[in-house]
C-alpha positions as CSV (number, residue, x, y, z in Angstrom):
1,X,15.9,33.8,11.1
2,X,16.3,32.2,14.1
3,X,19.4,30.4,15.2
4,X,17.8,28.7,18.3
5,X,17.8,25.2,18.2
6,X,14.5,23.1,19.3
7,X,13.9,20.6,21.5
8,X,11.6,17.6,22.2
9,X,10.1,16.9,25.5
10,X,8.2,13.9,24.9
11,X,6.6,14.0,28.8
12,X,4.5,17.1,27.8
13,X,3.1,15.5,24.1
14,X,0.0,14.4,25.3
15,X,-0.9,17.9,27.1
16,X,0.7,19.9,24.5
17,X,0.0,18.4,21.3
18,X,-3.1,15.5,21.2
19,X,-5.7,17.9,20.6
20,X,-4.4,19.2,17.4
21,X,-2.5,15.8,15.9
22,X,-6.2,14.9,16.7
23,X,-8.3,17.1,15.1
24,X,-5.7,17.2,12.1
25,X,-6.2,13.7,11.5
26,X,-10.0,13.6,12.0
27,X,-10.1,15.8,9.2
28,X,-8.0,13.5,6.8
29,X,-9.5,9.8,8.1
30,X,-13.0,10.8,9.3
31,X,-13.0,8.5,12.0
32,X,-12.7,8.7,16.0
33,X,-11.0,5.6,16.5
34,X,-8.6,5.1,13.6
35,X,-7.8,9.0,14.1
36,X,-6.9,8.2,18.0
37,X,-4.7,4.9,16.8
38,X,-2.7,7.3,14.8
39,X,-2.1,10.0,16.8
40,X,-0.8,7.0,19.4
41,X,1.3,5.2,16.6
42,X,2.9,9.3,15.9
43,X,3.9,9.2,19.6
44,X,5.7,6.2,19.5
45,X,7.3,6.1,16.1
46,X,8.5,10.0,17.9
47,X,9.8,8.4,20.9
48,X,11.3,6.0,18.5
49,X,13.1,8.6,16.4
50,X,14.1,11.4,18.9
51,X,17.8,10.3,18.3
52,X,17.1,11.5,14.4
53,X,15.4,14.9,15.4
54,X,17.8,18.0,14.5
55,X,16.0,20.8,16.3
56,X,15.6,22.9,12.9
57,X,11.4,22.5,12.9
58,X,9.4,22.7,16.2
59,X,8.1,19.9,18.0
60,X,4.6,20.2,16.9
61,X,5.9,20.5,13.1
62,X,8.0,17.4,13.5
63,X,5.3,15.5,15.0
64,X,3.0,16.8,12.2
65,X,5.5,15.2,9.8
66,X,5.5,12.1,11.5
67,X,1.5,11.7,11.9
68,X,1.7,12.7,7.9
69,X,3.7,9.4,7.2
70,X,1.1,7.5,9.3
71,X,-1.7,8.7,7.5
72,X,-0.6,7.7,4.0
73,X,0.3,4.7,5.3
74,X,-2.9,4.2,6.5
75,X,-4.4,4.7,3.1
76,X,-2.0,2.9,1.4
77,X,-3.3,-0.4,3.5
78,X,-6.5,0.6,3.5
79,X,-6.9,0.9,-0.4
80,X,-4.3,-2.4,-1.2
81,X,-6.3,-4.6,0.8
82,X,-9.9,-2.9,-0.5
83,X,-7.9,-3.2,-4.2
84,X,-7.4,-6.9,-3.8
85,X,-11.2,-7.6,-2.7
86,X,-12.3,-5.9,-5.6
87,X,-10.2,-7.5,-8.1
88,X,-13.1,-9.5,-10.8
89,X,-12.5,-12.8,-12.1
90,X,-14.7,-14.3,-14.9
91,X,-15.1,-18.1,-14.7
92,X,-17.8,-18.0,-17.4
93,X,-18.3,-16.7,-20.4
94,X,-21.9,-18.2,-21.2
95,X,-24.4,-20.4,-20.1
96,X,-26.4,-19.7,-16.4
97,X,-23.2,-19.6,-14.9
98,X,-22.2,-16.4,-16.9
99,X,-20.9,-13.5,-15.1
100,X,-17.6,-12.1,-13.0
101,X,-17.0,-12.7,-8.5
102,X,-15.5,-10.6,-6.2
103,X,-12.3,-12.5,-6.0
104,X,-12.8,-12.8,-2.5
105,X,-16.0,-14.3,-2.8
106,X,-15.0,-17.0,-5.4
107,X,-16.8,-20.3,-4.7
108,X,-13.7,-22.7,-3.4
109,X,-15.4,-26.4,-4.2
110,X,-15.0,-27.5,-7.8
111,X,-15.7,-30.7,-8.9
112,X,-12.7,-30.9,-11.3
113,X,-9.3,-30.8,-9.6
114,X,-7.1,-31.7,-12.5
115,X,-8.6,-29.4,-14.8
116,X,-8.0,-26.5,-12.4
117,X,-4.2,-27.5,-11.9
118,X,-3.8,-27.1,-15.7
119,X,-5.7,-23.9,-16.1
120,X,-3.6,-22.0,-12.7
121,X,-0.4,-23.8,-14.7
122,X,-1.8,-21.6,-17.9
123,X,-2.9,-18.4,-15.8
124,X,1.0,-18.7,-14.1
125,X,2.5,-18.9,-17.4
126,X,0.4,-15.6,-19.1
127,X,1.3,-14.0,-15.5
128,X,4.9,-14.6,-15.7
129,X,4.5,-13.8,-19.2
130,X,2.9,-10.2,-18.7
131,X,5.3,-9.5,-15.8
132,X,8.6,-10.0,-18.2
133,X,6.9,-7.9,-20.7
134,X,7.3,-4.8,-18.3
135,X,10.0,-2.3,-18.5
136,X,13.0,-3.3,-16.5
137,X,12.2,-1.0,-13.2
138,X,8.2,-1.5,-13.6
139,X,9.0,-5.3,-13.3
140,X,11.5,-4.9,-10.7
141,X,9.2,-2.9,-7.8
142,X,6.2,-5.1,-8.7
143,X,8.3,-8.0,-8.0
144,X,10.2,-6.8,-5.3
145,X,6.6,-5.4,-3.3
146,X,4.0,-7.5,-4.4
147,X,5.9,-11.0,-5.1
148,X,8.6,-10.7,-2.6
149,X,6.7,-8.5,-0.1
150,X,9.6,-6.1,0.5
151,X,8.7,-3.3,2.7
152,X,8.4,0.3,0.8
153,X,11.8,2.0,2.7
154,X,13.9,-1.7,1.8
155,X,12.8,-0.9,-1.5
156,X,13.3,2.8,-2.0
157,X,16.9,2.7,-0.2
158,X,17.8,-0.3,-2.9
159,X,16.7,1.3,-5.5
160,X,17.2,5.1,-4.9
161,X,13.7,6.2,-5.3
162,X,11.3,7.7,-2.9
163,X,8.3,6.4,-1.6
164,X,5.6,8.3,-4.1
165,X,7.7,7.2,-7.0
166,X,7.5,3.6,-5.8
167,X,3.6,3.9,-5.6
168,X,3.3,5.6,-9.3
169,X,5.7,2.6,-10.5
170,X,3.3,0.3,-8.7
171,X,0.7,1.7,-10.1
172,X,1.8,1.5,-13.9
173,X,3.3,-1.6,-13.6
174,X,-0.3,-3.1,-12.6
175,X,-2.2,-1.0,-15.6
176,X,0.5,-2.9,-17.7
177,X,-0.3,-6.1,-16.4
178,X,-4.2,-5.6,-16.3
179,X,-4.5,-4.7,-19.6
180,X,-1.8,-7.7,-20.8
181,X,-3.9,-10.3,-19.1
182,X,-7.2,-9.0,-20.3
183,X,-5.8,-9.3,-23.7
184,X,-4.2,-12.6,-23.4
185,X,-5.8,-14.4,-20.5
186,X,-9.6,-13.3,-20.2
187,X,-10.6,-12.5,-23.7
188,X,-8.5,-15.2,-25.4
């Protein structure tokens, strides 16, 4: 085992390390550009943290674990914000009119403004409802990340968890929820 200790030299990154944080994370993104962005957004976030870099792994390594990070966090965005355009609502249950829209595509002119206050006071209420109805730490992350917008780190260091913990929660949390407003909001 050795007892040498690494070092960083952050001039030589570029020369000595693009290439393969490159090909590493055209292999996981399949594509040029966003595969370029993060290997630039792992160089800064290194420069940023050089004060926290113990010399135990090898610069490469501890740039690997670094471009890692960047990479889930690009799918995490990526498959929130695709999750939220996907989300169905059904406005109609029969009639022409019948069928479910992209939530993002919903049509935003109704003629009847009152009538829409009173059913988003109803959908709030079920919402709220559903939301109390989750176990205690389910209800607190989904509050605290989707309500309150809390970033995932603020979170996990409040709540001494780690980050893929947080996502699972997240994840249960809005199977709970789904299936509590199907059954009291959409098929009632």
């Amino acid at each position: 085992m050795s007892t040498n200790k690494h070092t960083l030299n952050p001039n030589k990154w570029v020369k000595a390390h693009a290439d393969y944080l490159f090909n590493y994370t055209i292999s996981r993104v399949n594509n040029h550009e966003i595969a370029k962005d993060l290997v630039q957004e792992t160089f800064f976030a290194g420069l940023k943290a050089m004060k926290n870099f113990q010399g135990k792994a090898s610069e490469r390594t501890w740039l690997i674990s670094i471009l890692k990070r960047k990479i889930i966090d690009y799918y995490r965005k990526i498959n929130s914000a695709k999750g939220k355009a996907e989300v169905k609502v059904n406005f109609y249950t029969d009639g022409e009119k019948e069928g479910e829209w992209l939530e993002e595509r919903v049509p935003t002119n109704w003629n009847n403004e009152a009538e829409k206050n009173i059913e988003n006071d109803e959908l709030k209420e079920v919402l709220e409802t559903c939301i109390n109805k989750l176990p205690e730490k389910y209800e607190m992350v989904f509050r605290m990340k989707t309500m309150q917008q809390y970033e995932t780190e603020e979170i996990c260091k409040e709540l001494d968890i780690t980050s893929s913990n947080l996502w699972v929660i997240i994840h249960r949390a809005r199977t709970q929820l789904r299936k509590c407003m199907e059954d009291n909001w959409f098929n009632k």
